[in-house]
C-alpha positions in Angstrom: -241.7 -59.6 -173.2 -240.4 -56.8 -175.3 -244.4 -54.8 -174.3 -242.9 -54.5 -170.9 -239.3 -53.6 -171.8 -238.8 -49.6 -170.6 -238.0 -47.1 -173.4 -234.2 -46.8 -171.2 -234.2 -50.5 -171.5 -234.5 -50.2 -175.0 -232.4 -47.4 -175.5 -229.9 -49.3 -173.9 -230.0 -52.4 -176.6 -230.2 -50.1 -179.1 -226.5 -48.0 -178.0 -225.0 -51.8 -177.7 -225.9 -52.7 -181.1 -224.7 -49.9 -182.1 -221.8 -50.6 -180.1 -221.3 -53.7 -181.6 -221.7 -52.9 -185.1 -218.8 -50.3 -184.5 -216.4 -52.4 -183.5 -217.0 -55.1 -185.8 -216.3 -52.2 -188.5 -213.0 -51.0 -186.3 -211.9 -54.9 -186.4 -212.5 -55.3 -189.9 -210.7 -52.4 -191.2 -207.5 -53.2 -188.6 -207.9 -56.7 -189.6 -207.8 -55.6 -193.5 -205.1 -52.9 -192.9 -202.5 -55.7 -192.0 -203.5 -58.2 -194.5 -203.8 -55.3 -197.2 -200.4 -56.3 -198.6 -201.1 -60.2 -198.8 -204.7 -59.6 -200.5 -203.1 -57.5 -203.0 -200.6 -59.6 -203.8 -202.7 -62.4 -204.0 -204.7 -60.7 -207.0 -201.3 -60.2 -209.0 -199.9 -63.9 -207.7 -203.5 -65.1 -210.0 -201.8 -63.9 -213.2 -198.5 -65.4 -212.5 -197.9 -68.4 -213.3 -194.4 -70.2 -213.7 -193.4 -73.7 -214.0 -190.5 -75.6 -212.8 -188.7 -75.5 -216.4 -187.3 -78.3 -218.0 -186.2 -78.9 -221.7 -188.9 -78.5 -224.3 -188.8 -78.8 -228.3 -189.5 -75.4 -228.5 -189.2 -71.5 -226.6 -191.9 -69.1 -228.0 -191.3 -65.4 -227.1 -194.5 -63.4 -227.1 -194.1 -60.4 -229.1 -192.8 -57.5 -226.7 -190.5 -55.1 -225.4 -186.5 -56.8 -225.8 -186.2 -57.7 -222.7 -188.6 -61.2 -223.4 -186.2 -62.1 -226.2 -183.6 -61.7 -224.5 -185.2 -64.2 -221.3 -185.8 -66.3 -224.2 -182.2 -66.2 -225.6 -181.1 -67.0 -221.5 -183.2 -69.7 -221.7 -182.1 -71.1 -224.7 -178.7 -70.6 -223.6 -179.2 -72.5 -220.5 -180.7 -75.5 -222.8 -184.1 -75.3 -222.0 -184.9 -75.3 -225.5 -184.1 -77.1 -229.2 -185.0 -73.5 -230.8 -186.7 -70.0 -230.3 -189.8 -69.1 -232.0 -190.3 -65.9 -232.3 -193.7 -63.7 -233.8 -195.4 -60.4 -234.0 -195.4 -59.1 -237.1 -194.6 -55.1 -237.4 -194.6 -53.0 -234.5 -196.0 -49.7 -235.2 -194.5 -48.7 -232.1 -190.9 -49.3 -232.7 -191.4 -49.3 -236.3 -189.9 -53.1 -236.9 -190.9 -56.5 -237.3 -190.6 -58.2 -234.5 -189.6 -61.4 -235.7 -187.1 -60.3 -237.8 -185.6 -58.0 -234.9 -185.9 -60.6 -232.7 -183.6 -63.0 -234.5 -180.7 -60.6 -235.0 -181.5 -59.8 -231.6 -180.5 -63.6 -230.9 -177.7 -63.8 -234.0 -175.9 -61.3 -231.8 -175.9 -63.2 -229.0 -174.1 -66.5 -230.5 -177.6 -68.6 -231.4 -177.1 -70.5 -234.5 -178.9 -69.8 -237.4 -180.7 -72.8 -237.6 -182.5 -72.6 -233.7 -184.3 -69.2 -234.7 -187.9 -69.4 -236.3 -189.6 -66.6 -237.0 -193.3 -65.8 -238.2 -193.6 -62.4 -239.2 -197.4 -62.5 -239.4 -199.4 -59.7 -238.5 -201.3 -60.6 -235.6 -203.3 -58.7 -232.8 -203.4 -60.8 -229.7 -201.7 -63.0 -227.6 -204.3 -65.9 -228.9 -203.0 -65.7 -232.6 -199.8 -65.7 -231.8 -200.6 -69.1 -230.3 -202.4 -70.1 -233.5 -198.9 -69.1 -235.5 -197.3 -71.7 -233.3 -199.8 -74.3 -234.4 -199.5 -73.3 -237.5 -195.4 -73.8 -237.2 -195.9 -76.6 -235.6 -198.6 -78.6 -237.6 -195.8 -77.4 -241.2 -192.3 -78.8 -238.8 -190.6 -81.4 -239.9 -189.7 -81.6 -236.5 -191.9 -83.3 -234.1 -193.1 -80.8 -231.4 -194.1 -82.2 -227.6 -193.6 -79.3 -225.8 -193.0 -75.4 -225.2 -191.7 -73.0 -223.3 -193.8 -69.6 -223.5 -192.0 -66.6 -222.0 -193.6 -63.2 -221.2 -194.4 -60.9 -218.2 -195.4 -62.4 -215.1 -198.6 -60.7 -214.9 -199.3 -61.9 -218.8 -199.0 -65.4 -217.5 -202.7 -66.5 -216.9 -203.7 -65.2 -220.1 -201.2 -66.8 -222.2 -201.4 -70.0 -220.6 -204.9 -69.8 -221.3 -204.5 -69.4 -224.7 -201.8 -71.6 -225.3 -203.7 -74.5 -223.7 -206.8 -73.5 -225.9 -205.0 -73.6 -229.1 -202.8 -76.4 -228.4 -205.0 -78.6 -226.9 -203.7 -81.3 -224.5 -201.1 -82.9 -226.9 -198.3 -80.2 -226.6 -196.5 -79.6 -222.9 -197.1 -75.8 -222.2 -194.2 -74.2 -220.0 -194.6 -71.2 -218.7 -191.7 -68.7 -218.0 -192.3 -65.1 -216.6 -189.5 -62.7 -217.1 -187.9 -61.8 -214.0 -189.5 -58.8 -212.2 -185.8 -57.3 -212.1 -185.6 -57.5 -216.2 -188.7 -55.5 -216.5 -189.8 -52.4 -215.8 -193.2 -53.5 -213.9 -192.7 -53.9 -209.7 -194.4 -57.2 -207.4 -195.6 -54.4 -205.4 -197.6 -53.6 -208.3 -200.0 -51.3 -206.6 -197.0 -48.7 -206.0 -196.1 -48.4 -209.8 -198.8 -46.7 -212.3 -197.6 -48.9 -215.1 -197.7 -51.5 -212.9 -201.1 -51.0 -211.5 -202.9 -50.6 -215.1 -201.3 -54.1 -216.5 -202.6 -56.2 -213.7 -205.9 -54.3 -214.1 -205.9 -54.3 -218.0 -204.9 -58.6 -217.4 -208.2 -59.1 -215.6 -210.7 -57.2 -218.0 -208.6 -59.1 -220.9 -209.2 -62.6 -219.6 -212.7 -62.2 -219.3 -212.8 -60.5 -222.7 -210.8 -63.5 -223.6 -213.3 -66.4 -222.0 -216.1 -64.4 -224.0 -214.3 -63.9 -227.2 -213.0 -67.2 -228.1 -215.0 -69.6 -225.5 -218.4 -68.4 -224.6 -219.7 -65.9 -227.4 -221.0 -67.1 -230.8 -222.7 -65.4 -234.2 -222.6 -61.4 -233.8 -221.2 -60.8 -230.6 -218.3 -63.2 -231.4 -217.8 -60.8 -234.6 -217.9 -57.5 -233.1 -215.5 -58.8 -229.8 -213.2 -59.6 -232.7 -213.1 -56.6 -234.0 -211.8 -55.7 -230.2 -209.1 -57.8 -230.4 -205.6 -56.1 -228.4 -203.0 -57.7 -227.3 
């Protein structure tokens, strides 16, 4: 059949195809121009993760800018925790420990002396400030069940990650993002620069975590540890 097909015949498959292919293209970029904003905000919706809080033994702030303490301090407030735990160790960038800044942070906002832990450790990820928690919790007098972790939103995945890693299935993890509105990152976070980079920076760091504490072993282990950010 296709011996006997004229050359105009042909031609004229040919300019359909063609045809086709180009509005199959036109469709899919109309089609992806009004989802744009859903796809987008289902990368950034990944990282967050929040649960419907209830009381727990125990809110740990991650080491960060003031505004997480004082999320953790509302929380306490609100009596969604026995205590806040806070870590970090010193912050070259605002030349204090955080720990320490952290509780008079929380001293000057009516919390009792004896609801403020803090471990002043040195650490360099999000994952050993997990393991300072076991570590609190494996010395408390205190039996621990459960805890409330507050960050950013788009830290979220990563901590939770970490947190359930460390703490195995015998603690309750919480998770509780700071608002959007406390922070200075956006939920529109591809009109923001700062914005953009964290959710970027959150992917490359959860597959550097998955291959520095679950998958690597021997050498490669050691040199991603010597990688270690927060």
């Amino acid at each position: 059949m296709v011996r006997h097909m004229t050359p105009q015949l042909i031609s004229r498959l040919r300019h359909s195809k063609t045809a086709i292919l180009l509005s199959l293209v036109a469709l899919g970029g109309l089609l992806l121009f009004i989802f744009r904003e859903k796809c987008l905000l289902s990368l950034s919706d990944y990282l967050i993760l929040q649960n419907d809080l209830h009381r727990a033994d125990v809110i740990h702030v991650i080491a960060g800018e003031d505004y997480r303490t004082d999320y953790g301090i509302r929380l306490y407030q609100q009596g969604y925790g026995k205590m806040l735990f806070f870590t970090g160790g010193w912050c070259k960038t605002h030349l204090y420990h955080h720990g320490e800044h952290a509780k008079a942070r929380s001293l000057a906002r009516d919390v009792p002396l004896n609801a403020i832990v803090i471990d002043d450790t040195v650490v360099t990820s999000t994952y050993q400030e997990a393991e300072r928690l076991k570590e609190w919790i494996s010395r408390s007098s205190a039996r621990i069940h459960s805890v409330i972790v507050v960050s950013d939103p788009y830290h979220m995945r990563r901590a939770r990650w970490a947190y359930k890693k460390v703490l195995g299935d015998r603690i309750e993890v919480q998770m509780a993002p700071v608002p959007f509105e406390w922070t200075p990152y956006r939920r529109y976070w591809w009109t923001q620069q700062a914005s953009r980079r964290y959710v970027r920076e959150e992917y490359e760091k959860l597959v550097y975590y998955i291959l520095r504490y679950q998958i690597s072993r021997g050498k490669l282990q050691r040199w991603l540890a010597s990688r270690d950010r927060e």
